[in-house]
C-alpha positions, 0 to 999 in steps of 0.5 A: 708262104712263111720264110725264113733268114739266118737269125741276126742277134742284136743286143742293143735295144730299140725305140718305142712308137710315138703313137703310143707313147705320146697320145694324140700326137702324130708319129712324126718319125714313122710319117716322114719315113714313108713320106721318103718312100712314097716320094720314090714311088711317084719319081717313076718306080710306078708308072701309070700309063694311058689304059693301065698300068704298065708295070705292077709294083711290090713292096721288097720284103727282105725278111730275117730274124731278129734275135733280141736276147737284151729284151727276151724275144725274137721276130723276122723283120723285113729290113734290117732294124733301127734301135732306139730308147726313151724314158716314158710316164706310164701312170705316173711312173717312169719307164724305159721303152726300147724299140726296133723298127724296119720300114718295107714298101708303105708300112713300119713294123715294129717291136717295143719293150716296155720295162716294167719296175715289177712283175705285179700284174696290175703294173702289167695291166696298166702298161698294157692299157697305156698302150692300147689306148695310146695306139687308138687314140692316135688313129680315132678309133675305139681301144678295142682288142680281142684275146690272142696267144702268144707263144714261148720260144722255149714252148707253151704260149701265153695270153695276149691282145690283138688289135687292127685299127684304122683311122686318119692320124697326125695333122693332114689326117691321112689313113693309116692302119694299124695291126697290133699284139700286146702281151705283158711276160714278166718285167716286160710287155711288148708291142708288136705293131704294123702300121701302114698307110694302106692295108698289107697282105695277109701273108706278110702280117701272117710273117711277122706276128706268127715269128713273134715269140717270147723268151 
C-alpha cells in the first residue's frame, strides 16, 4: 500500500547520476554510499545463525513528499534528499543538471533535471537520448525502453520512457539494477531512477515512480 507524508518544499536544486552523465564510468558517489550501508549490514544488524536466520532484516523506508517548485515536479522520496548541481555536454551543448537524491537500505533513488536552452523537440530527443544510453552503458545492457505516461500535477499525463536494466557496473563489476522514467516537458527533461544493488519490492518502486508527477 502507497503512503503518504507532509509534503517538504525544497527549492534548492539537486545533482545529476554519474552514470548518465559520464558513460561508461562507475557512480562513484552512489557505490561508496551503499558500500557505507552494507558495511553496517555485516557489523551485526543481520545476523546469520546456524540453520537459519534469526532475525529477518528490512530496509527503513521513511517516505515524504518532495516538492521541488525550482524544477516543476513533485515525488515521495524515502529519506530525506541530498541536492546537487553541474554542468554537463549533452551533443556538444552545455547544460545544468540538478539532482536530488536519497538512499534507503541497499538502493538511491533519484530525481534529475536536465535544463534544456529551448523547447525544440529535437533538443528534447537528444537529451533524452544522452540519458538512456548513458544509464545502459554503464550497466552493459541494451538502451531499451518501452512508452509510459507521466502524469501532471495539475491533470492529464504526457508520454514518456521506461527502463529496467541490470548488469555488473564500475571497476569490481558488481550487479546493479536499474528502474528508470524519462520524460522531456517543455525546457526539462527528468530522470527518475532507482538504482540498487539487488532487485527491490515492487510496492516500493510502485511508491516512487507512481508519486512521480510534473508541474
Amino acid at each position: 500500500m502507497l503512503m503518504s507524508r507532509p509534503a517538504f518544499r525544497l527549492s534548492s536544486p539537486g545533482f545529476l547520476l554519474d552514470l548518465a552523465v559520464r558513460p561508461g564510468a562507475a557512480p562513484q558517489r552512489l557505490l561508496s554510499g551503499l558500500a557505507r550501508l552494507r558495511r553496517v549490514l555485516f557489523a551485526g544488524v543481520c545476523m546469520l545463525a546456524v540453520g537459519g536466520l534469526l532475525a529477518a532484516c528490512s530496509p527503513t523506508y521513511d517516505w515524504r513528499t518532495v516538492m521541488n517548485n525550482d524544477n516543476g515536479y513533485t515525488v515521495d522520496l524515502p529519506a530525506k534528499p541530498g541536492n546537487d548541481a553541474r554542468q554537463i555536454d549533452v551533443g556538444g551543448t552545455s547544460m545544468q543538471m540538478a539532482m536530488q537524491t536519497a538512499e534507503a537500505g541497499k538502493a538511491v533513488f533519484a530525481v534529475g533535471t536536465l535544463m534544456l536552452p529551448s523547447d525544440d523537440p529535437q533538443t528534447q530527443r537528444t537529451a533524452l537520448d544522452f540519458l538512456r544510453t548513458g544509464l545502459a552503458r554503464n550497466v552493459g545492457a541494451a538502451p531499451d525502453a518501452r512508452p509510459v505516461q507521466i502524469p501532471l500535477a495539475a491533470g492529464g499525463q504526457v508520454p514518456g520512457l521506461e527502463m529496467t536494466l541490470s548488469g555488473k557496473a564500475g571497476e569490481q563489476k558488481e550487479t546493479r539494477t536499474i528502474y528508470a522514467r524519462l520524460v522531456a516537458h517543455g525546457r526539462h527533461v527528468y530522470q527518475a531512477a532507482i538504482i540498487a544493488s539487488e532487485p527491490l519490492p515492487q510496492e516500493q518502486v510502485d511508491q516512487f515512480f507512481q508519486s512521480f508527477q510534473l508541474y
